[in-house]
Each structure stands twice: as structure tokens, then as C-alpha cells.
C-alpha positions in Angstrom: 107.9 126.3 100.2 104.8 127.6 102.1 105.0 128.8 106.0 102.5 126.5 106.8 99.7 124.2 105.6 97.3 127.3 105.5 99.3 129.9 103.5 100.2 126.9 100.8 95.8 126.3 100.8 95.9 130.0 100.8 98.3 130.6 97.6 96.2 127.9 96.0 93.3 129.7 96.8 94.1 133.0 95.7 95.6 132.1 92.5 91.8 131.5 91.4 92.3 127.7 90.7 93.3 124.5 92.0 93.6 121.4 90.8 90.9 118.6 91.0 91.9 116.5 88.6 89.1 116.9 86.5 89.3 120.4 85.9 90.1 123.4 87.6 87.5 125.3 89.9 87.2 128.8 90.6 86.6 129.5 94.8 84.1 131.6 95.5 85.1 132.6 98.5 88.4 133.0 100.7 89.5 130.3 103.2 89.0 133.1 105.6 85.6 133.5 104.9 84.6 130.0 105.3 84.8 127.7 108.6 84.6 124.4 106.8 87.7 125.3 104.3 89.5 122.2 104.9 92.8 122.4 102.5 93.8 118.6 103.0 90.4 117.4 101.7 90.6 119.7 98.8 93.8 118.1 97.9 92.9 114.6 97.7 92.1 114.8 94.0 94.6 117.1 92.8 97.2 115.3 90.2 100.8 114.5 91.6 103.1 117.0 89.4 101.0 120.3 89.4 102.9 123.4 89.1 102.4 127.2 89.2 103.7 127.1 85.6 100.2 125.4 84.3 98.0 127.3 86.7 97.9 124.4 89.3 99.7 124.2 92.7 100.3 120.9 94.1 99.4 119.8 97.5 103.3 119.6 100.2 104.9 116.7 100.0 105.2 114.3 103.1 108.7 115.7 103.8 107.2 119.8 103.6 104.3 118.5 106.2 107.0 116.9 108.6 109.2 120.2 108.0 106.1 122.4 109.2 105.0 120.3 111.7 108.6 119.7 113.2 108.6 123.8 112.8 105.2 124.2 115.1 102.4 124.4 112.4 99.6 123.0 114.2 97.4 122.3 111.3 100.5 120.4 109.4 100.4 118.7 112.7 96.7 117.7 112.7 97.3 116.4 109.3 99.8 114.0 110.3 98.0 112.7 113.6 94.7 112.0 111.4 97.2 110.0 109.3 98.7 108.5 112.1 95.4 107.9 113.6 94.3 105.6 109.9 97.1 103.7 109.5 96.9 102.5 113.3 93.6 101.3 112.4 94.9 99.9 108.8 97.2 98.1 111.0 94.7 97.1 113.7 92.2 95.6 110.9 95.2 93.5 109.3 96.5 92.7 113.4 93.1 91.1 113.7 92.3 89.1 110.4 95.6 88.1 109.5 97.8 87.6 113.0 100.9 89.0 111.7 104.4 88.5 113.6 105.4 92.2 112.0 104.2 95.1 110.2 106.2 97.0 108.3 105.9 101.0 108.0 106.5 102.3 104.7 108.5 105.4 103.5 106.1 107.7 105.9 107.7 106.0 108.8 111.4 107.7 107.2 110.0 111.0 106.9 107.5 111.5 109.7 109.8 109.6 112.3 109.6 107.7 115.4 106.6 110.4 116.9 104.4 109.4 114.0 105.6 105.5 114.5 104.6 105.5 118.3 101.2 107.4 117.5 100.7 104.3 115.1 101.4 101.8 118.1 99.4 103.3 120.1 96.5 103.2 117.7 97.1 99.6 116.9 97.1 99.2 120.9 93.6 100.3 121.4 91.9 99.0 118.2 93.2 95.9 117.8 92.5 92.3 119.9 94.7 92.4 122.9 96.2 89.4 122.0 96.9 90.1 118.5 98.3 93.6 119.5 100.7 92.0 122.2 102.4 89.3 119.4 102.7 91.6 116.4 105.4 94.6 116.0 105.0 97.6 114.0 108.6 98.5 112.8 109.7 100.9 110.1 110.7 98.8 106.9 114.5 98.3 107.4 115.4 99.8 103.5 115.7 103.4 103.6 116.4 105.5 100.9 115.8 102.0 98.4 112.3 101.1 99.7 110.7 102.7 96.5 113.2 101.1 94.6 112.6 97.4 95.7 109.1 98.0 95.7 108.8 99.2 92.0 111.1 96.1 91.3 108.5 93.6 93.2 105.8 95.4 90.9 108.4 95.0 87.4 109.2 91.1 88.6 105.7 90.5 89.8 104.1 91.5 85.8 106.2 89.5 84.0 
């Protein structure tokens, strides 16, 4: 696992390709050399599964951007509050169309924690309707290590 967010962009960088997922691109320059080398944004199209092996690195997983954030990396930080950040306002949009009682957090909330859960809150707080925001909850979804699994069985149940 990469030190930080940067030296993983870095590795990817060097190794003369990355991923897009419609075919690989040669950099012509170094993340160094360029100001607006943003390596979350250059992920977003890469294909889940990439490996060294076939001349692609794959972007950290959510538990490698915690571990570097927990660790001090401050861009795996500002990764996570920009995520934290969207899915307040996800939350804030579906506060104030649908009225919700509850919202429940996903498998993020299990990896990124209570910090990212209260950054959420917070967000919700300021974007949505006061009223709504005072009657809804945001709560981390109560399954744990089976939340994948019940939801790829509400998918299975749900096609048949």
C-alpha cells in the first residue's frame, strides 16, 4: 500500500499508464510538474480490479483512504471531506423532497467512521430546510460486515 494519496498517483504516474477505462494514456508530464494534477479526478474512470500485473494500478480502496487519513495524509483527508461534503448534500436534497424519519449511511459510514458521519450531519444541517433537518436522522445502517450482502440479495429478489 502507498504512503499517501500522492505517492499511490505518483506510482501510477511513473509507470507510464493508468487506467481510464477506455484505454491507457501515456502522461506527459510529472504530477510535480503540474499544479492541476488532481489524482482523485483521474481515478474516476479507471476499472475496479486493475493491477500492476496488466500495466494498470487501481485507484485505494475506501479502507486505504481512511488508513492514510487516520495516519495524517492531508490530501487522503481532503478526499474524504469532499465526500463527506456530497453526500451531506445527497442527503439534504432527499431531506427536503422526500421528509424522511431516517437516512441510512452505507458501508462508507463503517469504514470512514463517526468523523465522516458528523461531517455528513453537519452538511445536511446547513443545506437542508430547518424543519426537515430537525425531524430526520442520519445513522449508519445497523448491518455491518452483511450490508453488501443484503443488498446484493434486495437486487437478486428484486429481478425475479
Amino acid at each position: 500500500m502507498a504512503k499517501s494519496i500522492t505517492e499511490a498517483a505518483a506510482k501510477a504516474w511513473k509507470s507510464g499508464t493508468y487506467a481510464t477505462g477506455k484505454r491507457a494514456q501515456t502522461p506527459t508530464a510529472s504530477p510535480a510538474a503540474s499544479k492541476d494534477f488532481a489524482p482523485a479526478a483521474a481515478w474516476d474512470d479507471w476499472p475496479r480490479g486493475a493491477s500492476p500485473s496488466d500495466g494498470r494500478i487501481a485507484p485505494p480502496t475506501s479502507e486505504e483512504v481512511s488508513g492514510l487519513a487516520q495516519s495524517g495524509d492531508r490530501d487522503a483527508q481532503e478526499i474524504i471531506d469532499l465526500n463527506a461534503r456530497g453526500v451531506g448534500d445527497a442527503c439534504a436534497m432527499l431531506g427536503d423532497m422526500l421528509s424522511p424519519d431516517v437516512i441510512l449511511l452505507g458501508s462508507l459510514a463503517r469504514y470512514l467512521g463517526m468523523s465522516w458521519i458528523e461531517k455528513i450531519r453537519a452538511r445536511f444541517a446547513a443545506e437542508c430546510l430547518a424543519s426537515n433537518a430537525k425531524s430526520c436522522r442520519i445513522e449508519p445502517a445497523g448491518l455491518g460486515e452483511r450490508l453488501q450482502d443484503c443488498s446484493a440479495l434486495v437486487v437478486a429478489v428484486a429481478g425475479e
